[in-house]
N, C-alpha and C positions, 0 to 999 in steps of 0.2 A: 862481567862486572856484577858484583854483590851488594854492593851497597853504595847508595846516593844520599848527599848532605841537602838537606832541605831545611833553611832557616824556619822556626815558627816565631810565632807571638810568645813573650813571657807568660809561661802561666801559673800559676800557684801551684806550691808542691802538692802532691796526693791526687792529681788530678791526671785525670786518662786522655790521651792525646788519638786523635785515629786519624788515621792517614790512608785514605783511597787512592791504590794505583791500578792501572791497565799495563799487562805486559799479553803483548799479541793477543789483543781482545777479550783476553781475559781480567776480569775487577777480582783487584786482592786488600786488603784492609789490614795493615798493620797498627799495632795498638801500643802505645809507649807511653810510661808513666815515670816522674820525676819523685824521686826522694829523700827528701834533707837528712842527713847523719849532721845532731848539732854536739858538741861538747859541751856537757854541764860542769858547774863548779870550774875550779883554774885549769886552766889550759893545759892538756896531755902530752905528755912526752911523744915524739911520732912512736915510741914502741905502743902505748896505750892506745893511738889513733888508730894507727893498723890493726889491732885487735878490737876494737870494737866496728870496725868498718870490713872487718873478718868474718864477727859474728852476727854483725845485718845482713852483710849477703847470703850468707850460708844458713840464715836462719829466714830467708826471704820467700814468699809464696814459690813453689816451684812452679807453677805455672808460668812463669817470667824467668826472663835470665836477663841477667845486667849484659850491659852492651857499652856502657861508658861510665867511667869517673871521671864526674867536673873537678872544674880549677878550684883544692881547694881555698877558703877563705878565712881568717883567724879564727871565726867561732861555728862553721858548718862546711859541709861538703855536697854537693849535689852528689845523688847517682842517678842513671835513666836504666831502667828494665826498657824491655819488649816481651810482649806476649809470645809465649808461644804456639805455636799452629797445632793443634790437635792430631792434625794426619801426615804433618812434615812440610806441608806447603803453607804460606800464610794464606788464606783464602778467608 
């Protein structure tokens, strides 16, 4: 198993979330941040959505990689990164 759903507290986008676990006595620290894609002016065709939500990701710190697209909602979209581990483990 790779991955565990752990509810949090809402918290405002831009903001770094860190999460302490133990796996076999070992403490690892996972670090995940939330980020709104909003739509300006009228409403996007889903071809414009997907294109602009193309070039946030791929225009996003590489030191993060998306892990999820929220549900999106009329005028924004959550995305959530994770950091990633500098030596391949999260530590």
């Amino acid at each position: 198993m790779r991955e565990v759903v752990i509810l949090i507290p809402e918290t405002e986008p831009e903001q770094n979330v860190e999460i302490e676990v133990r796996i076999n006595g070992r403490s690892h620290t996972i670090q995940y941040r939330v980020e709104l894609v909003t739509w300006e002016g009228s409403e996007p065709s889903p071809e414009d959505r997907f294109t602009v939500l193309k070039h946030r990701i791929d225009a996003y710190d590489k030191d993060w990689e998306l892990v999820e697209i929220g549900i999106p909602e009329p005028e924004k979209i959550p995305l959530v990164f994770r950091k990633r581990a500098s030596n391949g483990n999260q530590d």
